[in-house]
C-alpha positions in Angstrom: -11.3 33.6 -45.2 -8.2 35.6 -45.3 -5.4 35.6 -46.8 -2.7 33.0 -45.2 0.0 35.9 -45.3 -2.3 37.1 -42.3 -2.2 33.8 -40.7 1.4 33.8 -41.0 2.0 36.8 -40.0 0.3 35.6 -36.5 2.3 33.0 -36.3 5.6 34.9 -36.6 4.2 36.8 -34.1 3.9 34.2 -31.5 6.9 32.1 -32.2 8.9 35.7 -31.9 7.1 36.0 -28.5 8.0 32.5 -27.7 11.9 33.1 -28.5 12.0 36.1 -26.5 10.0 34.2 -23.5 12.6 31.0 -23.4 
């Protein structure tokens, strides 16, 4: 598995995405 810095790194990612979308 890797390391959850990756996973939260995705999940910035998205809830950037979402801010920018609403």
């Amino acid at each position: 598995m890797k390391p959850t810095m990756e996973r939260q790194a995705l999940f910035h990612s998205h809830w950037t995405i979402n801010c920018f979308i609403y």
